[in-house]
Backbone as ProteinMPNN parsed JSONL, in Angstrom:
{"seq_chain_A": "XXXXXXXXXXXXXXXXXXXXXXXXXXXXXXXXXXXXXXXXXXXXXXXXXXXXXXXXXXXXXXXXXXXXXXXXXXXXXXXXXXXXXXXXXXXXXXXXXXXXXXXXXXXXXXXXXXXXXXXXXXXXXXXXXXXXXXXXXXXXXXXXXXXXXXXXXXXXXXXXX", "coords_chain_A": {"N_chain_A": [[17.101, -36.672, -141.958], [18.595, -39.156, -140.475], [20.882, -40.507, -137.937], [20.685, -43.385, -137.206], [21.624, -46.589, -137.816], [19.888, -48.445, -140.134], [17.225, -51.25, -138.953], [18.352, -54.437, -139.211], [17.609, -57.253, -141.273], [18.721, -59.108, -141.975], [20.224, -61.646, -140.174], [23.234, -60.743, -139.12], [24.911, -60.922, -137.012], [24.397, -63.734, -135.575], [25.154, -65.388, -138.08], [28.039, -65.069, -138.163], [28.563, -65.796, -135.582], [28.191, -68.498, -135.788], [30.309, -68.965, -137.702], [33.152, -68.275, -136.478], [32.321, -70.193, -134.879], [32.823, -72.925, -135.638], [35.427, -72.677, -136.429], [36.35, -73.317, -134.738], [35.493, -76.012, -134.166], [36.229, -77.017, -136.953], [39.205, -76.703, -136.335], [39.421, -78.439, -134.423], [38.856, -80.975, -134.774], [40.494, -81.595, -136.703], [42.847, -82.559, -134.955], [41.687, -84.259, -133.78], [41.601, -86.032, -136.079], [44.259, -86.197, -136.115], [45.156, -87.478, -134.117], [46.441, -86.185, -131.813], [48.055, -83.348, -130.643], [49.907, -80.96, -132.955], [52.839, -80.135, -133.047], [53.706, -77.538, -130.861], [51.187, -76.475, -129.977], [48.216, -76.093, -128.198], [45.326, -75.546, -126.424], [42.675, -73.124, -124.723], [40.234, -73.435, -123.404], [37.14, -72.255, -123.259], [33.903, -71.945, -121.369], [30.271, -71.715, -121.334], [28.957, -73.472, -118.475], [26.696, -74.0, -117.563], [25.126, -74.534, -120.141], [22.937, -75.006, -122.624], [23.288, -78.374, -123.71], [25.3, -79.354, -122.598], [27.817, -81.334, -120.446], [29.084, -82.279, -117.906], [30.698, -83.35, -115.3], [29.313, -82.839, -111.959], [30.744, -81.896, -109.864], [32.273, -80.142, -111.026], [30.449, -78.136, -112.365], [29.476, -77.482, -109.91], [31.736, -76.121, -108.941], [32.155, -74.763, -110.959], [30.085, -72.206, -111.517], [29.254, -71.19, -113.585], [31.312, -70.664, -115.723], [33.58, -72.129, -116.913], [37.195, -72.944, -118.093], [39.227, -75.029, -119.722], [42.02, -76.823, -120.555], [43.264, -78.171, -123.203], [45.609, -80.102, -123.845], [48.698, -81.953, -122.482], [47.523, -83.622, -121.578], [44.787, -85.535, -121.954], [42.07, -87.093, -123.187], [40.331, -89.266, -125.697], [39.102, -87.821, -127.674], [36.887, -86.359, -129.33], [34.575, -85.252, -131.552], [31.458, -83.375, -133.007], [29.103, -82.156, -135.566], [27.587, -80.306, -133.666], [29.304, -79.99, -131.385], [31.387, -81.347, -129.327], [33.82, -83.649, -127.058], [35.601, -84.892, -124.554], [38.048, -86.327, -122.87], [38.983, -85.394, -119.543], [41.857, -85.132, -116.341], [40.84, -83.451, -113.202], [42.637, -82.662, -110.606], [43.713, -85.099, -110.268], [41.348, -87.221, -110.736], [39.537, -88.464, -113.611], [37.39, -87.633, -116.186], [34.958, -86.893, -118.184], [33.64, -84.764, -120.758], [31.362, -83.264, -122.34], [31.124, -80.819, -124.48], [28.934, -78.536, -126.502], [29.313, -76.59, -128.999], [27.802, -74.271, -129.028], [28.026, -73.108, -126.419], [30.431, -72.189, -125.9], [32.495, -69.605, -125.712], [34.728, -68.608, -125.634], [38.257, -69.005, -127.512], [41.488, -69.89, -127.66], [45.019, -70.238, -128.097], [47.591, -70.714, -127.273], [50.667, -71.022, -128.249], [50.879, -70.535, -130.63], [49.687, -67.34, -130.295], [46.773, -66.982, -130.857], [43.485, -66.061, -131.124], [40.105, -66.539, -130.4], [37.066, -64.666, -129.428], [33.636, -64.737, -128.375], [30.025, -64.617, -128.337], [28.38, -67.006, -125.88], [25.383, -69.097, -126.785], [22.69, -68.714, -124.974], [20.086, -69.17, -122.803], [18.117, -66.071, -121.97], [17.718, -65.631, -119.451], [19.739, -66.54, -118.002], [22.745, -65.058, -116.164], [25.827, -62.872, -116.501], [28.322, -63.93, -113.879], [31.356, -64.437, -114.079], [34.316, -66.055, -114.356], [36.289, -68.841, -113.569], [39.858, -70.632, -114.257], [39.624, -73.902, -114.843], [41.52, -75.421, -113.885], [42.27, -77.994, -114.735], [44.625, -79.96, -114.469], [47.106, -78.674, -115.343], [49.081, -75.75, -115.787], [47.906, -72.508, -115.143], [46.143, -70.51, -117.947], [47.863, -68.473, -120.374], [47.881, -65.076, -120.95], [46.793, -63.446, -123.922], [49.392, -61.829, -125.406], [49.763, -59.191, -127.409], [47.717, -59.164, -128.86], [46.602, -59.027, -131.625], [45.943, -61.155, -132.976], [43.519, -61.522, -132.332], [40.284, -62.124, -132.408], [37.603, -60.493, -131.783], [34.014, -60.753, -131.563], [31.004, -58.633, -130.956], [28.161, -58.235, -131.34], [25.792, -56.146, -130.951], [22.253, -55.16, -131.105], [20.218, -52.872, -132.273], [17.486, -51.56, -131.253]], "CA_chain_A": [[18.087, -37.734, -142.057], [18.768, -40.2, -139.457], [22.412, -40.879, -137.797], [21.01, -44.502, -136.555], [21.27, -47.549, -138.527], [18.516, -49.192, -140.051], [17.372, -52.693, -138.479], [18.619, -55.624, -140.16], [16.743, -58.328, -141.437], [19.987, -60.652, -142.196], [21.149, -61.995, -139.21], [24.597, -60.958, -139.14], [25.615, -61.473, -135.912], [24.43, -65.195, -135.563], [26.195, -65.866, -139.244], [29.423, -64.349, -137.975], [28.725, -66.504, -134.631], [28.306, -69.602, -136.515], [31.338, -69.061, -138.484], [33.934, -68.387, -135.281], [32.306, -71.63, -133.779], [32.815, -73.504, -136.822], [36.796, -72.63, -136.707], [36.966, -74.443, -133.697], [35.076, -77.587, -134.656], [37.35, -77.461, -137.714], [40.472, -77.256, -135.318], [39.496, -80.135, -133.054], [38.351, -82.343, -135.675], [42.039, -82.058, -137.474], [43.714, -82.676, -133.727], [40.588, -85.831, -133.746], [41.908, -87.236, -136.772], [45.938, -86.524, -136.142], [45.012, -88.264, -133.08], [46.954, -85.951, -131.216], [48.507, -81.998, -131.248], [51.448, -80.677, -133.634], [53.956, -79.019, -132.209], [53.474, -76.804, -129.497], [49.853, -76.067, -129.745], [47.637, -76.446, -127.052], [43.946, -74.802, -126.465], [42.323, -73.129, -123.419], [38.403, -73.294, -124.142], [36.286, -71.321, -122.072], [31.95, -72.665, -122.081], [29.109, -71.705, -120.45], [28.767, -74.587, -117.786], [24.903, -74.203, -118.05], [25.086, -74.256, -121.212], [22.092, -76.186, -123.108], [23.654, -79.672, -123.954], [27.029, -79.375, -121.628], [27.43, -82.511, -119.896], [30.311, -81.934, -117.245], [30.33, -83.606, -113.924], [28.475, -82.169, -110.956], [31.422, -81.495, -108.849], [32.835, -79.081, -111.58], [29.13, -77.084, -111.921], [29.083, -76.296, -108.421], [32.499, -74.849, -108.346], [32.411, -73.545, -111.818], [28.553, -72.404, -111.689], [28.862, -69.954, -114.56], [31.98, -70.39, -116.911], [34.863, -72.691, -117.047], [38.136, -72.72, -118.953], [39.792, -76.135, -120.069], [43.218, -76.836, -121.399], [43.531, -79.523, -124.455], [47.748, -79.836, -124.244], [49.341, -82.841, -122.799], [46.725, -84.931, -120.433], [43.498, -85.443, -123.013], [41.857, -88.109, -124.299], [39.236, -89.696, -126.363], [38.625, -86.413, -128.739], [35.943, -87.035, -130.423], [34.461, -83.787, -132.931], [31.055, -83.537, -134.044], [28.975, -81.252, -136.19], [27.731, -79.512, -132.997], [30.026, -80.264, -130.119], [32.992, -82.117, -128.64], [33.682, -84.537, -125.915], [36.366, -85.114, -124.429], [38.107, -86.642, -121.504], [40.434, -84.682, -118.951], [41.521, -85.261, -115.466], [40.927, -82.526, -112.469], [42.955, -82.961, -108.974], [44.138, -86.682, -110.762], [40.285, -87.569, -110.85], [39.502, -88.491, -114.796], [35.975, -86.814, -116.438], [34.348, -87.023, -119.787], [32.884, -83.465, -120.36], [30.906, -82.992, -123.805], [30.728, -79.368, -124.986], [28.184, -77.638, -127.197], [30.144, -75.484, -129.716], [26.545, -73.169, -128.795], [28.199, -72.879, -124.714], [31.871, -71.304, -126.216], [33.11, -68.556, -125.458], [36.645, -68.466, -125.971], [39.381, -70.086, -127.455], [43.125, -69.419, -127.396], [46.136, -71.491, -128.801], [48.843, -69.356, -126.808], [51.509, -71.29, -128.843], [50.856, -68.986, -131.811], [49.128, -66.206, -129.975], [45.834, -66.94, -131.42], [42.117, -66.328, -129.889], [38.279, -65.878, -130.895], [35.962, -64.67, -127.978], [32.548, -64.703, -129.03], [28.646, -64.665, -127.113], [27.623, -68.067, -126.104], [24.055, -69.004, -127.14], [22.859, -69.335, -123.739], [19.063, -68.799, -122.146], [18.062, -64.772, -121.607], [17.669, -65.368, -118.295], [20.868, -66.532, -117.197], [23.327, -63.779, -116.151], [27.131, -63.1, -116.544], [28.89, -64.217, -113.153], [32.688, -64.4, -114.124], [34.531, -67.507, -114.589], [37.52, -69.386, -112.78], [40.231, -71.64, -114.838], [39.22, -75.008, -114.228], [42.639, -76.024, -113.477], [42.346, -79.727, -114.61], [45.712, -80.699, -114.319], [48.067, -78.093, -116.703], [49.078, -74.44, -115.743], [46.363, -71.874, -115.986], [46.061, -69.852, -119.495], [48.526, -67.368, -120.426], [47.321, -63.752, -121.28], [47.5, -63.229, -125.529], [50.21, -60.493, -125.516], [49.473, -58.18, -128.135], [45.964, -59.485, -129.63], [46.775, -58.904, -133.202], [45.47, -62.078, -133.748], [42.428, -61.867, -131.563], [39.053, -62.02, -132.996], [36.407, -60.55, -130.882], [32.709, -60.122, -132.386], [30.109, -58.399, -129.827], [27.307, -57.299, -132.095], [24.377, -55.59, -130.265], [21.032, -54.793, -131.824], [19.745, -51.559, -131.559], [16.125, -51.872, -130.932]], "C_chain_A": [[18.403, -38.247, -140.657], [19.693, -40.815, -138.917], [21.973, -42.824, -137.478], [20.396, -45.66, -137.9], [20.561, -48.479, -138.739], [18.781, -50.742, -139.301], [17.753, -53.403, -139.45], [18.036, -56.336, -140.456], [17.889, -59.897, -141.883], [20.143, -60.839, -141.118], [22.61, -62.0, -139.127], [25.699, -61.546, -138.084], [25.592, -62.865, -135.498], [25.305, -65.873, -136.595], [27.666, -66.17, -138.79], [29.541, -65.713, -136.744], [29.286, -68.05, -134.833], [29.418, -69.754, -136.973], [32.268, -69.395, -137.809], [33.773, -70.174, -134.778], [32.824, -73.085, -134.937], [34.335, -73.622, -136.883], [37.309, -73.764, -135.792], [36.815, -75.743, -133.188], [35.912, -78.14, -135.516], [39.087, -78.365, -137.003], [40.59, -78.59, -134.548], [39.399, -81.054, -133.655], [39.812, -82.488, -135.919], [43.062, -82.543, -135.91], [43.434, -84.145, -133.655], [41.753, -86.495, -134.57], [43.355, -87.4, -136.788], [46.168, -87.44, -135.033], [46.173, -87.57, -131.728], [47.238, -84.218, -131.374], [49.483, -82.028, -131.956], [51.906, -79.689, -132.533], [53.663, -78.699, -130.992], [52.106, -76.243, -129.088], [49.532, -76.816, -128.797], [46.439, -75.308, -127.241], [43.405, -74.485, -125.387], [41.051, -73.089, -124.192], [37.716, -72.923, -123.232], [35.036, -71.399, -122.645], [31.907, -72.296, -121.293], [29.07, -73.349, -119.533], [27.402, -74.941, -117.508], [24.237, -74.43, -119.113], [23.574, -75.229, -121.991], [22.78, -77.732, -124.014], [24.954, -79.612, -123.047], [26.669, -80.087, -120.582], [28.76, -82.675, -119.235], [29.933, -82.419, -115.53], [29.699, -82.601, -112.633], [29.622, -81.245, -109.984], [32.375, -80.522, -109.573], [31.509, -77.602, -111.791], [29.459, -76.521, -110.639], [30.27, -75.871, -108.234], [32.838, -74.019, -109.292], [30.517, -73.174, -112.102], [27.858, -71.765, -112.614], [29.8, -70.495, -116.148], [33.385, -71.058, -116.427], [35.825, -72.424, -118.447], [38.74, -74.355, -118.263], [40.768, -75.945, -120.8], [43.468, -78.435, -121.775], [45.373, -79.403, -124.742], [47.818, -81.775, -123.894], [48.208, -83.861, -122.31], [45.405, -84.732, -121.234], [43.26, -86.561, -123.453], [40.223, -88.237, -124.843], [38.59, -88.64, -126.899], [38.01, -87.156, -129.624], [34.827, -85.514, -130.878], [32.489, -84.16, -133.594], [30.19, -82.182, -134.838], [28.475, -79.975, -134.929], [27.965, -79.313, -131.803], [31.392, -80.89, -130.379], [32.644, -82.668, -127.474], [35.086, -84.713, -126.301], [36.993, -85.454, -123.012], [39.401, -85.922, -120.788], [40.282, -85.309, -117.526], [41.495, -83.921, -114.605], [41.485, -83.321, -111.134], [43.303, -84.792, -108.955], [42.372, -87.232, -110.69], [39.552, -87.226, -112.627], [37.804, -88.184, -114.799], [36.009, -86.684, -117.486], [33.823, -85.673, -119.806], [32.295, -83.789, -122.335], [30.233, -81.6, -123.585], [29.994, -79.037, -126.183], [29.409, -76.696, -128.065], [28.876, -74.031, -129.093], [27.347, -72.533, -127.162], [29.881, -72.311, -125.021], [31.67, -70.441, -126.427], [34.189, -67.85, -125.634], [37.674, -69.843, -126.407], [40.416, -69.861, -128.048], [43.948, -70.788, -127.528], [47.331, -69.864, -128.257], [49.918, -69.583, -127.475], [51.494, -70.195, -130.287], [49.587, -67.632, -131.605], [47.657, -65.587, -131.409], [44.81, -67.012, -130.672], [41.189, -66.201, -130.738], [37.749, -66.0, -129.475], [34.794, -64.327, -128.965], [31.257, -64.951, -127.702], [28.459, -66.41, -126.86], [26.039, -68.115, -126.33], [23.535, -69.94, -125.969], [20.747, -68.405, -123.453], [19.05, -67.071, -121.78], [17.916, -64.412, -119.866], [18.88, -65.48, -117.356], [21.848, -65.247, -117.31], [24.972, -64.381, -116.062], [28.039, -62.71, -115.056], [30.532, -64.058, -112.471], [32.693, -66.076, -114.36], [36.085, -67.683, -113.916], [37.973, -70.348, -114.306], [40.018, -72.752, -114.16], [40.724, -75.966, -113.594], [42.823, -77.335, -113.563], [43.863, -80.304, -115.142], [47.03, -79.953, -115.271], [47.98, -76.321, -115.908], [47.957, -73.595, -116.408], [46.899, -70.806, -117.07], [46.903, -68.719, -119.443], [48.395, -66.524, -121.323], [47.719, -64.148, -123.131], [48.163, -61.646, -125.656], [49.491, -59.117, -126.36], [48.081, -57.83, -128.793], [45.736, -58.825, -130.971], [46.054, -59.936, -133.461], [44.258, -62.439, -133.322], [41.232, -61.596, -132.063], [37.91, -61.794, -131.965], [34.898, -59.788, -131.898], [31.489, -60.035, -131.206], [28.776, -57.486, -130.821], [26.216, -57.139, -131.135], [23.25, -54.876, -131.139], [20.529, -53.071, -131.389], [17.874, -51.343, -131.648], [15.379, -50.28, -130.814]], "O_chain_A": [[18.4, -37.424, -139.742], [19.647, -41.997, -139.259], [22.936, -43.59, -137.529], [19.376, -45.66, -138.589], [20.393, -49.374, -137.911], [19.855, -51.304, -139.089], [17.513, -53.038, -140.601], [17.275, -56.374, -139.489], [17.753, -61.115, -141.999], [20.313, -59.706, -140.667], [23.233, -63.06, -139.069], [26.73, -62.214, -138.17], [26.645, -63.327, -135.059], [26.089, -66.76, -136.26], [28.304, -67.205, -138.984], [30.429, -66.553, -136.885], [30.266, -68.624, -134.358], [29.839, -70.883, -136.72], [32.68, -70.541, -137.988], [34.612, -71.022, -134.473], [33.127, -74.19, -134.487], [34.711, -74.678, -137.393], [38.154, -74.652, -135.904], [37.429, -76.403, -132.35], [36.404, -79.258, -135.361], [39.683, -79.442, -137.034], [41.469, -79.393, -134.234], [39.824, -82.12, -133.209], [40.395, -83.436, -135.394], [44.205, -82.898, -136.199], [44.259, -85.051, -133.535], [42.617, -87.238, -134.105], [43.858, -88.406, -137.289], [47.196, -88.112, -134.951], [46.641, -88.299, -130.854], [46.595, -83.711, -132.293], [50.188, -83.03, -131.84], [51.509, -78.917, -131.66], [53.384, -79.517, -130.115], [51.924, -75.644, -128.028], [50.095, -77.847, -128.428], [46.543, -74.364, -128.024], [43.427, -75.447, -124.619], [40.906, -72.769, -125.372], [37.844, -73.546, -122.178], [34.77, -71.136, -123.818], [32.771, -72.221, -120.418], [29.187, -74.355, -120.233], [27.041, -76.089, -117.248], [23.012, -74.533, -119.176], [23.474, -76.364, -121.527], [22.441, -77.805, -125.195], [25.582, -80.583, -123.469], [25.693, -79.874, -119.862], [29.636, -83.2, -119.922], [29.094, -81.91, -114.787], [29.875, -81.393, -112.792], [29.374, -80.142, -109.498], [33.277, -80.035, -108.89], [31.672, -76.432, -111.446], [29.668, -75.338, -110.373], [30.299, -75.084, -107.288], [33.468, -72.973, -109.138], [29.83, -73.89, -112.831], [26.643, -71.623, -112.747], [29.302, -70.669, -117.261], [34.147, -70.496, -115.64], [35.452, -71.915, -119.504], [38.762, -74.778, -117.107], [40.723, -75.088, -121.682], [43.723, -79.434, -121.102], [46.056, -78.804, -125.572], [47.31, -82.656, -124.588], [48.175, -84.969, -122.845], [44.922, -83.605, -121.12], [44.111, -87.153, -124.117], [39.246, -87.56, -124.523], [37.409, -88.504, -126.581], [38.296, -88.103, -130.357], [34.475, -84.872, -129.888], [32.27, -85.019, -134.447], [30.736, -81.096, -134.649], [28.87, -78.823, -135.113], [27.226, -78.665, -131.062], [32.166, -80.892, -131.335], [31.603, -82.442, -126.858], [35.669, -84.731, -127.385], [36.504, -84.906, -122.024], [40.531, -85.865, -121.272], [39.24, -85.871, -117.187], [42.142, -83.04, -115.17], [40.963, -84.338, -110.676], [43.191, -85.549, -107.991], [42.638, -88.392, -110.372], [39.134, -86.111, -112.936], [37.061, -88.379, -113.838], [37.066, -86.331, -118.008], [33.478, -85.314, -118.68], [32.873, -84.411, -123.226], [29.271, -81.276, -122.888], [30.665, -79.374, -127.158], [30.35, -76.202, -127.444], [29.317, -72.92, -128.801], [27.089, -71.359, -126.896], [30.471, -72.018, -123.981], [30.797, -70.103, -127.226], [34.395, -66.642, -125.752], [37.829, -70.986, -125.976], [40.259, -69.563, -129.232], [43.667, -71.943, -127.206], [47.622, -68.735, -128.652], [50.575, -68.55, -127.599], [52.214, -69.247, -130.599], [48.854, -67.145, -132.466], [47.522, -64.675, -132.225], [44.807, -67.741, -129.68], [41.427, -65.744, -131.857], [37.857, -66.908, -128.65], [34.923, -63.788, -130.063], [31.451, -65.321, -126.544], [28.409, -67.057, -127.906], [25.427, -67.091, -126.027], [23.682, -71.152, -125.81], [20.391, -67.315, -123.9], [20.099, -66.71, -121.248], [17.984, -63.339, -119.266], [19.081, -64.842, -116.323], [21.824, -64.503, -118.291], [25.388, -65.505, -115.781], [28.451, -61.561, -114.898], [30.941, -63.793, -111.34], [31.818, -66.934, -114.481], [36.883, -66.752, -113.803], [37.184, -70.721, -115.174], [40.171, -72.748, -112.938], [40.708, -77.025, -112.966], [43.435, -77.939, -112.682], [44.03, -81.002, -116.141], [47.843, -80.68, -115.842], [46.909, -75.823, -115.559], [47.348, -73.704, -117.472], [48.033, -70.336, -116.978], [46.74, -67.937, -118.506], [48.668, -66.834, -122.483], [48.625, -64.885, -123.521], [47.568, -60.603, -125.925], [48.806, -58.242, -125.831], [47.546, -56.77, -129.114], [44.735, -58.172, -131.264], [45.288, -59.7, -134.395], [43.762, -63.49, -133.728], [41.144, -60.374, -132.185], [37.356, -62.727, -131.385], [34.814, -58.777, -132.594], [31.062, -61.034, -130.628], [28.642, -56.263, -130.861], [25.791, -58.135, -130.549], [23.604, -53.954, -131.875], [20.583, -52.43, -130.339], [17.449, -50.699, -132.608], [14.183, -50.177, -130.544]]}, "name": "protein", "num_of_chains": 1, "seq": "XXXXXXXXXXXXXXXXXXXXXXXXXXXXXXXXXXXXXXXXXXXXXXXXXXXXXXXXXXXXXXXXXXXXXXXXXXXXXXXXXXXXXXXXXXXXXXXXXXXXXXXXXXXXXXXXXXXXXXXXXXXXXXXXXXXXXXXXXXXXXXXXXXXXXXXXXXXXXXXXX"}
């Protein structure tokens, strides 16, 4: 008998991936069509900045060259949602920027107003490596910790080969 668990042939961990990224297409779309936030919500979003389709000015790459974090609160515009991305415009240092994100280049995303998160893998090249990441600071206080993480969804599945 054998303590290690057989291989899979479902893909669970991509499913599961899919699903997470999927919450937060949902989310943005309903923000899209309210044309704005409720209440007190607000979103930090943390992407791969290499990401395969991430389309983010040059002068944010070279100082985020791995992994940014963005905050969707008061200064945002032109949200626009689709089946596998976002775009959207923020400013950094009063200098305005269109960025279009990949749902595939997320990583994180936190609504500190009701101490809500999902961290998840981005679907990113095998060759690139994990760096760290700075808040991008475009114009809004940087992200505040999720206290307790009751509500935090983290999925790290690893294969066992």
């Amino acid at each position: 008998m054998s303590d290690q668990a057989p291989d899979s042939l479902i893909p669970y961990d991509e499913i599961v991936q899919e699903a997470l990224r999927a919450v937060v297409g949902r989310v943005l779309g309903e923000v899209e069509k309210a044309g704005g936030l409720p209440g007190e919500h607000h979103f930090y979003i943390t992407f791969k900045t290499q990401g395969q389709g991430v389309d983010i000015p040059r002068h944010l790459v070279e100082r985020f060259p791995d992994e940014m974090t963005i905050v969707i609160q008061n200064r945002f515009w032109d949200l626009k949602v689709g089946s596998d991305g976002f775009e959207v415009g923020l400013s950094f240092n009063q200098v305005p920027a269109r960025l279009i994100i990949p749902f595939a280049a997320v990583t994180g995303f936190v609504d500190p107003a009701v101490n809500f998160a999902l961290q998840f893998q981005a679907q990113v090249d095998d060759a690139s490596e994990d760096t760290g990441h700075s808040s991008a600071g475009n114009d809004v206080p940087p992200p505040a910790p999720v206290e307790d993480g009751s509500n935090v969804v983290s999925v790290d599945f690893t294969r066992k080969k």
